[in-house]
C-alpha positions in Angstrom: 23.8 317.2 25.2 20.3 315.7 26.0 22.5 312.6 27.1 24.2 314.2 29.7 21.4 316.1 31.2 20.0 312.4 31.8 16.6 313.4 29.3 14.8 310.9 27.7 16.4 307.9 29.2 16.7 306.0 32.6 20.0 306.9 33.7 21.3 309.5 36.1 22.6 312.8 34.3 25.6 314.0 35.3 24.5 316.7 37.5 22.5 314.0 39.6 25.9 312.1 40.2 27.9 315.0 40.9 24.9 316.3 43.3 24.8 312.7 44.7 28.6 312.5 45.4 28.4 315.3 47.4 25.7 314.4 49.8 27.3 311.7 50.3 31.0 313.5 51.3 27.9 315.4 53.8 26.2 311.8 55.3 28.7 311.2 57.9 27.4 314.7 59.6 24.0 313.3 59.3 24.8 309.8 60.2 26.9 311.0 63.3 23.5 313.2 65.0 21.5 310.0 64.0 23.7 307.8 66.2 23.6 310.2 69.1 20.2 310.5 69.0 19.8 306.4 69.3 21.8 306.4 71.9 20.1 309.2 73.8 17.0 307.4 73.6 18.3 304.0 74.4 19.6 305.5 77.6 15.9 307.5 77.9 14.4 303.9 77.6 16.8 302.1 80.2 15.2 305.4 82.7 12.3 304.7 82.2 12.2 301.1 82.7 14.3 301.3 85.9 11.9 303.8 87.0 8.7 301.0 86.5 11.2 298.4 88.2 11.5 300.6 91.2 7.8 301.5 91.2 7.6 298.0 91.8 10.1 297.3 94.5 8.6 300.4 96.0 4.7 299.0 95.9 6.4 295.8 97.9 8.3 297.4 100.6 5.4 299.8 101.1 3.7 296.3 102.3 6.4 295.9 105.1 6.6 299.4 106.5 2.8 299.5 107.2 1.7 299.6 110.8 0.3 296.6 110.3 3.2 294.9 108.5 4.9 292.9 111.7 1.3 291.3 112.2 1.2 289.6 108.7 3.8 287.5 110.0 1.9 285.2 112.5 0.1 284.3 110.4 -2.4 280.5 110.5 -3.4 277.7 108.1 -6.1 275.4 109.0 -7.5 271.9 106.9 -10.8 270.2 107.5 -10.6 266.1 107.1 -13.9 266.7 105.2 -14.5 269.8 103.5 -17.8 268.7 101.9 -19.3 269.0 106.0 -17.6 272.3 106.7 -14.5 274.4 105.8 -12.4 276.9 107.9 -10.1 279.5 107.8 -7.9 280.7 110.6 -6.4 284.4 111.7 -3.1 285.3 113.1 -5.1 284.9 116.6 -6.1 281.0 116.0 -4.8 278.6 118.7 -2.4 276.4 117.0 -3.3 272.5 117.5 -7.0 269.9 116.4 -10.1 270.5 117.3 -12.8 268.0 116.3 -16.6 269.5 115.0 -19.4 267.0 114.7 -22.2 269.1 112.9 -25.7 267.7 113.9 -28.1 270.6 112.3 -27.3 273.3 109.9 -29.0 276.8 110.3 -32.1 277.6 108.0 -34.9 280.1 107.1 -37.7 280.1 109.4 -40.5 279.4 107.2 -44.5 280.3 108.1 -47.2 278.7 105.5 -50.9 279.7 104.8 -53.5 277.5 104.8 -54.9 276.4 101.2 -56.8 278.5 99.1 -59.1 278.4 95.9 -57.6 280.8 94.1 -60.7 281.6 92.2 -63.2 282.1 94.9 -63.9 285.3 96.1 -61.8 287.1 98.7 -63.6 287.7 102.3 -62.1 291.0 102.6 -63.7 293.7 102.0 -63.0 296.4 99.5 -61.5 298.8 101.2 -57.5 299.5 103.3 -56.5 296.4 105.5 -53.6 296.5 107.6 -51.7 293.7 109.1 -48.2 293.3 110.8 -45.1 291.0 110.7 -42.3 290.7 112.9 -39.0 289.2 111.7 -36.3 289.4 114.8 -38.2 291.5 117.1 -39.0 294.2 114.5 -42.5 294.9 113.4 -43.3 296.1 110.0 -47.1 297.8 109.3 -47.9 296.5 105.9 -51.3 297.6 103.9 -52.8 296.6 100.6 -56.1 297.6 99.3 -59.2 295.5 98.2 -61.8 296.1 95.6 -65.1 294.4 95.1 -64.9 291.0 93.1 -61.0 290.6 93.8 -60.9 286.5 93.6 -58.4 284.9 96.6 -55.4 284.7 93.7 -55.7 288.8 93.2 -55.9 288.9 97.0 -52.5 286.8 97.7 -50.8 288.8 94.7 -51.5 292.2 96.4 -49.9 290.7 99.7 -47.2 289.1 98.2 -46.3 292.5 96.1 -46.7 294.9 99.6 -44.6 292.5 101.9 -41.9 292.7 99.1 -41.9 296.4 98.4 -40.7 296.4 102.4 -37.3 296.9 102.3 -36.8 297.5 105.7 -38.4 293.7 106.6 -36.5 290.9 106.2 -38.9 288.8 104.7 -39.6 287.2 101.1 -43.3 286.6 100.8 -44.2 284.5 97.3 -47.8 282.7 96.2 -47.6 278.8 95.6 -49.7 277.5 93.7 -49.6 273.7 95.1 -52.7 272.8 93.0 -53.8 274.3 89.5 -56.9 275.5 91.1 -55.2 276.2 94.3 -52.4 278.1 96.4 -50.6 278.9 99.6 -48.5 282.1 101.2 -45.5 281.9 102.3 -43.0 283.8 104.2 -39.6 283.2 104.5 -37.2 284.8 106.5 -33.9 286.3 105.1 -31.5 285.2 107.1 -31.4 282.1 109.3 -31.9 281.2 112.7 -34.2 281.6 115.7 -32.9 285.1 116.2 -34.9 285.9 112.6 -38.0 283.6 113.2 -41.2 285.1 111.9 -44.3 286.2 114.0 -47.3 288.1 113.3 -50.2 290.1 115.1 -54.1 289.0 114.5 -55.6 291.0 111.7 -58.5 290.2 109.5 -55.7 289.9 106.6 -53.9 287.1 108.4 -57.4 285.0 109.7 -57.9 284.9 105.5 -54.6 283.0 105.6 -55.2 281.4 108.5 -52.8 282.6 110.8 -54.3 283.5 114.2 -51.8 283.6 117.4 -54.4 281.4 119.7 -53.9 278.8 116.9 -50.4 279.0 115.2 -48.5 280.0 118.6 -46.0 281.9 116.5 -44.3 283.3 120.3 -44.3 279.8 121.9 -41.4 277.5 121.8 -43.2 274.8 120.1 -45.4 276.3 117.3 -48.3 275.1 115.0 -46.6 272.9 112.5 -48.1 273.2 108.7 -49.3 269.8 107.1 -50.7 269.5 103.2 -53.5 272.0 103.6 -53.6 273.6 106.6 -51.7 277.2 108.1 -47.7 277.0 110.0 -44.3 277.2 110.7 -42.3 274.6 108.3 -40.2 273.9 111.3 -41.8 274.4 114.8 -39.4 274.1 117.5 -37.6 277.5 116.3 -35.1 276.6 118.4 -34.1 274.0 115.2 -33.5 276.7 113.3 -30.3 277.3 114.6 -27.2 275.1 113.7 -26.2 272.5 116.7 -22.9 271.1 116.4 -19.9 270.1 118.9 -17.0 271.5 119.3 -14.6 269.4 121.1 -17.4 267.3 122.7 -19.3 270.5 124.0 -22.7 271.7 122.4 -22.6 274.4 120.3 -26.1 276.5 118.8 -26.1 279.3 116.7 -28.4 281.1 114.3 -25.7 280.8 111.1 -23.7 278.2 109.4 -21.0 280.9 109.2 -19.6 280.5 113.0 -16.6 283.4 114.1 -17.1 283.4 117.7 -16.6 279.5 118.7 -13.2 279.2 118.8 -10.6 282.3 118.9 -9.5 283.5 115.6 -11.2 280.5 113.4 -14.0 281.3 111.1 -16.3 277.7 110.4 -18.8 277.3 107.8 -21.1 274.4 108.0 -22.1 272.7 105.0 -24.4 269.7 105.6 -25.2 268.1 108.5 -24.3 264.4 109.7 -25.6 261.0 110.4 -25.6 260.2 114.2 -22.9 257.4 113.3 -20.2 259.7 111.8 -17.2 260.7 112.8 -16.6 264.2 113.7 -14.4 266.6 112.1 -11.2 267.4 112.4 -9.7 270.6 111.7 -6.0 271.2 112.2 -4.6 274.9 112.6 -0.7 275.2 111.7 1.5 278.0 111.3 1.0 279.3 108.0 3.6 279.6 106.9 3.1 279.4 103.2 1.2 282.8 103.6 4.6 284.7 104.8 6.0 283.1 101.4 3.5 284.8 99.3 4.2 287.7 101.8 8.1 287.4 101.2 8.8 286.6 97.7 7.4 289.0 95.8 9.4 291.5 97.3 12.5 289.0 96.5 11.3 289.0 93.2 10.8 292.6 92.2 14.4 293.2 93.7 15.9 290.1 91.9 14.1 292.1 88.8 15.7 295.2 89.6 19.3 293.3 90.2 19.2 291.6 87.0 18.4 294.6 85.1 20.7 297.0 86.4 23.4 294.7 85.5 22.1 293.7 82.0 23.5 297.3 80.9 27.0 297.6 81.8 27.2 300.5 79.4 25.2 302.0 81.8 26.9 300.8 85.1 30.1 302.5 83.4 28.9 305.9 81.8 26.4 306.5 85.3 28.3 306.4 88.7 24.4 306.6 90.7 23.8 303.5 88.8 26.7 302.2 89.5 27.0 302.8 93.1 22.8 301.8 92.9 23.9 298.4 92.0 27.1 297.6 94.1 24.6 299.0 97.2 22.0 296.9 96.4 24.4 293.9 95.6 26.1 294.5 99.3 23.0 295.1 101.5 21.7 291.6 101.6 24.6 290.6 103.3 24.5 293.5 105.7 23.3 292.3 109.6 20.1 293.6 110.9 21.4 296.0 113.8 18.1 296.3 115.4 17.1 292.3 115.7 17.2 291.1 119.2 19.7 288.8 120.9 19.9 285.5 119.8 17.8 286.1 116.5 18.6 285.8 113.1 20.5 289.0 112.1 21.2 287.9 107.9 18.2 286.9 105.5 20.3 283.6 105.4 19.0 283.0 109.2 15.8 282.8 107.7 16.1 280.5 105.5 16.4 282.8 102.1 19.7 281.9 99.9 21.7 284.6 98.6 22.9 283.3 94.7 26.3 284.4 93.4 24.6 287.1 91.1 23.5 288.8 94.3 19.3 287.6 94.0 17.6 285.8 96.5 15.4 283.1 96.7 13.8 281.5 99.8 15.4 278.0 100.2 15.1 276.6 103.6 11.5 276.6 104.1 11.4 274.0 107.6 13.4 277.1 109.2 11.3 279.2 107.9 8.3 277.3 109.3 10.4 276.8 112.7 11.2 280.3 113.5 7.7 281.5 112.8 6.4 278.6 115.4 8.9 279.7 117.8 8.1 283.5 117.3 6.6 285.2 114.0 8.5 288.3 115.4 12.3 287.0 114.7 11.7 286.3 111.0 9.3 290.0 111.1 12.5 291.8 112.4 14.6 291.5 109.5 11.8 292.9 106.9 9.6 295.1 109.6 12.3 297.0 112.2 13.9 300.0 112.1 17.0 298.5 110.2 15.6 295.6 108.5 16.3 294.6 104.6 13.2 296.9 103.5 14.7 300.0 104.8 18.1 299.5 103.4 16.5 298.8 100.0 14.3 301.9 100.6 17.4 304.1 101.6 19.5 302.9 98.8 16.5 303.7 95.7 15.2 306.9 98.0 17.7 309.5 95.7 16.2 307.8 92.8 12.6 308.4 92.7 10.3 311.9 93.1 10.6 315.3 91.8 14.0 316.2 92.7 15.0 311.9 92.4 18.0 310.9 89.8 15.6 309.7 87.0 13.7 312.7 86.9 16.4 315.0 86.2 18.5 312.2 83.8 14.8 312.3 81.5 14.5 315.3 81.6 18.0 315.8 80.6 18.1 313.2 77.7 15.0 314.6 76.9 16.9 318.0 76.2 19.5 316.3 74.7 17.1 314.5 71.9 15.2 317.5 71.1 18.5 319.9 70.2 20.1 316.9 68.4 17.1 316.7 66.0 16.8 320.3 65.9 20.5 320.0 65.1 20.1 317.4 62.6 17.3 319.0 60.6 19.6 322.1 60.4 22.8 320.3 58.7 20.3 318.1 56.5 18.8 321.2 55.6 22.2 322.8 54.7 22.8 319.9 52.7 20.2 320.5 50.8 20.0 323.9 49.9 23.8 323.8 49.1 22.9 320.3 46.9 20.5 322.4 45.4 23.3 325.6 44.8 25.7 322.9 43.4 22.9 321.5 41.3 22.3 324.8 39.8 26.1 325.9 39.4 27.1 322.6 37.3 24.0 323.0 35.1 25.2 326.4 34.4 28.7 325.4 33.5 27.1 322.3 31.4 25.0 324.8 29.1 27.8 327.0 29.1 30.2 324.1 27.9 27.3 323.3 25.2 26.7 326.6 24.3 30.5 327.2 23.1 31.0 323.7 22.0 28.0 324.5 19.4 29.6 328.0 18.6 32.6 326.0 18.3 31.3 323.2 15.6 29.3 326.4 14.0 32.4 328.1 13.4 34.3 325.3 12.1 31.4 324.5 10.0 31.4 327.8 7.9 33.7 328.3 4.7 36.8 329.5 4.9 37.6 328.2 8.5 41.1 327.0 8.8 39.5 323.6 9.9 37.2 323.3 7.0 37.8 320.1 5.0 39.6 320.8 1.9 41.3 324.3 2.8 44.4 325.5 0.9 46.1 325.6 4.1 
C-alpha cells in the first residue's frame, strides 16, 4: 500500500500518474490559447514596428512639404585652393563660377598700452572715488574705483583692471602685465576686431597715472601714439590696420572681421592668415551643390526603401491584412506614377532624375551627372517631383495618411490585438484553472477508491486469516 501511494521512495504513486495523464488529455486546450496568444502579439509587434517605420518616412517628407522645401534644392558648393589662408561656404544665392582672394591683412583687436609702472611705489591718486571713461565703438562707459591711503601702483592697476571687467555692457578686457618682476603695464583690449571697435578714452586723473592723455596718445586721430618698451599706446596705430584688406577679384576690399558675408552675394569668407606680397591669390570655385540635394534626397529613399522591405518581409501579413496589402502594392506602384503637375519638357518619373527604381520596388539614386545637370539648368525641375502639388512626397503621404493618428489603421488594429491578448490570457488562466481544480477532484476521487481497495483487501486477508475460513490452510473442506 505505501508502494502505491509513492511514500518513502522516489517514484510517482499511482495517483500522480493517473492525475498526470489527465492534464495531459487537457494541454492541447492550453497549448491552443498559448499559440493564439503568440501570434497575437507577433502581429502586435509587426504594428508597432510599421508604425516607427512610418514615423520615419513621415519625419522625411515633412522635410519636402515645408514652405521652404523647393529652396533647398539650389543649393551651392564652394572649395578654396588653400584652406590654410581662408575657407568659404556658399548659399543657394552664390554666383556660380572662380573668384580669386589675395588676403593682405587679417582683422585684429585694437590694443591701447599703459606706460610702465613700479608696482611697488605708491599710487598718486588720492584716497578717495575717481572716475574715468572708455569708449569702445562710439560707446562710452563711466567706470569708478576707489583709492585708499598707502594703496602701492600694483593695488591701484588691480582695482582698474577688476572695475573695467565687471562692465558688461563695454566691450573691453582690461588685464595687468607684469613685463618686469618689479614692474607692470595696463592693457585694454577690445573684444571684437576692427576699426569700427577701436578704443578711446577721455582725460582723467586715472588715465594721466597710466599715461594716457588725448594731447599725447591721439586716440581720435588717424595715426595714433604708437607704444614702444616703456612708454603709453595703441599696439597698432593706424586703426585703419585693424581692419582686414584683401582683394577680391583684383579690387580692394577692408573690413573690420575676418568673417566677410557681404563681399560677394551669397558667400560667406573667413580669413585665416595673411600673405606674402609674392603669393598667389586664392581661388575659390562655387559649383552647384549638388551633393547637398543627395543628402537632401536619400534619406527619404531610404526610410521608404525601409518601409518596402519590411512590409514585404511578412507575407503572413500581406495575406491576413488587405490595408497592408493594398499599403504595399500602392507604395510598390507610385514610383512609377508621372508627376501631373511638373511643367512641359521636365522630368515627370524619378528615373528623369537620375534615381533607379530596383526590381523589388526601392530606389536608389544612380545617375548622379543628371542629377548635377538638371540642377545647373534649373534646381526647380528636379524640386517639382518631391515639392509640387503631385510630386512623390504627396503620393507617399496620401498612401500612409489612413495609417497613422487617432482614428489611423494601426491604432485601431493595437488596440484590437491588444483586446484580443488580454481575453485570451484571461481565457487561458480560466481553463488552466479548471484543470486544476478538476486534477485536484480526480486526485482526491482515486485516493478514495485506493484506501477503499486497501481497506477491503485488508478485511479480505483478515478474514481469510481467522480459523475456520474456507480458505484457511489445512480445512476439512
Amino acid at each position: 500500500m505505501a508502494d502505491l501511494f509513492g511514500i518513502g521512495n522516489n517514484r510517482s504513486s499511482q495517483t500522480d500518474l493517473l492525475v498526470e495523464a489527465y492534464r495531459r488529455t487537457q494541454q492541447p486546450r492550453v497549448d491552443a490559447m498559448t499559440s493564439r496568444k503568440i501570434g497575437l502579439e507577433r502581429r502586435q509587434r509587426f504594428y508597432n514596428s510599421l508604425s516607427t517605420k512610418l514615423d520615419t518616412l513621415i519625419t522625411q517628407v515633412d522635410k519636402f512639404t515645408a514652405d521652404n522645401a523647393a529652396s533647398k534644392f539650389v543649393t551651392r558648393s564652394v572649395s578654396s585652393s588653400d584652406d590654410t589662408v581662408l575657407t568659404a561656404t556658399a548659399s543657394s544665392g552664390a554666383t556660380v563660377g572662380i573668384n580669386t582672394i589675395k588676403v593682405n591683412r587679417l582683422a585684429s583687436n585694437d590694443l591701447l598700452v599703459s606706460k610702465q609702472l613700479t608696482l611697488a611705489d605708491t599710487s598718486n591718486l588720492s584716497a578717495g572715488s575717481h572716475s574715468f571713461e572708455l569708449t569702445v565703438g562710439g560707446t562710452a562707459t563711466s567706470i569708478s574705483i576707489d583709492i585708499e591711503d598707502g594703496d602701492t601702483n600694483e593695488d591701484m592697476l588691480n582695482k582698474i583692471v577688476a572695475a573695467v571687467n565687471a562692465e558688461s555692457d563695454l566691450e573691453l578686457t582690461a588685464a595687468l602685465v607684469k613685463d618686469t618682476t618689479a614692474t607692470g603695464r595696463l592693457t585694454f583690449t577690445a573684444n571684437e576686431t576692427g576699426s569700427e571697435n577701436r578704443i578711446s578714452f577721455t582725460d582723467s586723473d586715472v588715465l594721466a597715472e597710466l599715461g594716457f592723455n588725448k594731447a599725447t596718445i591721439k586716440p581720435d586721430d588717424s595715426e595714433r601714439t604708437a607704444m614702444d618698451d616703456t612708454e603709453a599706446g595703441y599696439k597698432v596705430a593706424k586703426y585703419s590696420e585693424i581692419d582686414s584688406y584683401f582683394e577680391v577679384n583684383g579690387i580692394k576690399v577692408t573690413r573690420g572681421s575676418n568673417i566677410i558675408s557681404d563681399v560677394l552675394a551669397g558667400v560667406e569668407l573667413t580669413l585665416a592668415k595673411p600673405q606674402d606680397d609674392n603669393e598667389q591669390a586664392v581661388t575659390i570655385i562655387i559649383k552647384v551643390g549638388e551633393n547637398d540635394v543627395e543628402e537632401l534626397i536619400q534619406p527619404l529613399l531610404d526610410s521608404f526603401n525601409e518601409l518596402i522591405t519590411f512590409l514585404k518581409s511578412d507575407k503572413t501579413q500581406l495575406r491576413s491584412d488587405p490595408a497592408i496589402n493594398s499599403l504595399y502594392y500602392n507604395l510598390r506602384g507610385l514610383v512609377s506614377q508621372s508627376i501631373t503637375s511638373a511643367d512641359s519638357g521636365d522630368p515627370q518619373y524619378l528615373t528623369g532624375v537620375g534615381i533607379k527604381i530596383s526590381s523589388t520596388g526601392t530606389l536608389s539614386i544612380d545617375d548622379t551627372d543628371t542629377l548635377k545637370e538638371l540642377l545647373e539648368d534649373n534646381p526647380a525641375k528636379v524640386s517639382n517631383l518631391f515639392t509640387s502639388s503631385d510630386s512623390f512626397v504627396t503620393k507617399i503621404s496620401n498612401a500612409i495618411a489612413p495609417l497613422k493618428g487617432d482614428d489611423g489603421l494601426i491604432k485601431s488594429r493595437n488596440l484590437s490585438l491588444s483586446d484580443q491578448i488580454n481575453n485570451t490570457v484571461k481565457r487561458k488562466e480560466k481553463v488552466e484553472s479548471q484543470i486544476d481544480r478538476r486534477a485536484e477532484a480526480l486526485r482526491k476521487e482515486y485516493v478514495s477508491m485506493l484506501r477503499l481497495f486497501f481497506e477491503a483487501q485488508g478485511q479480505y486477508s483478515l478474514f481469510t486469516s481467522l480459523p475456520g475460513s474456507s480458505t484457511t490452510s489445512g480445512s476439512d473442506y
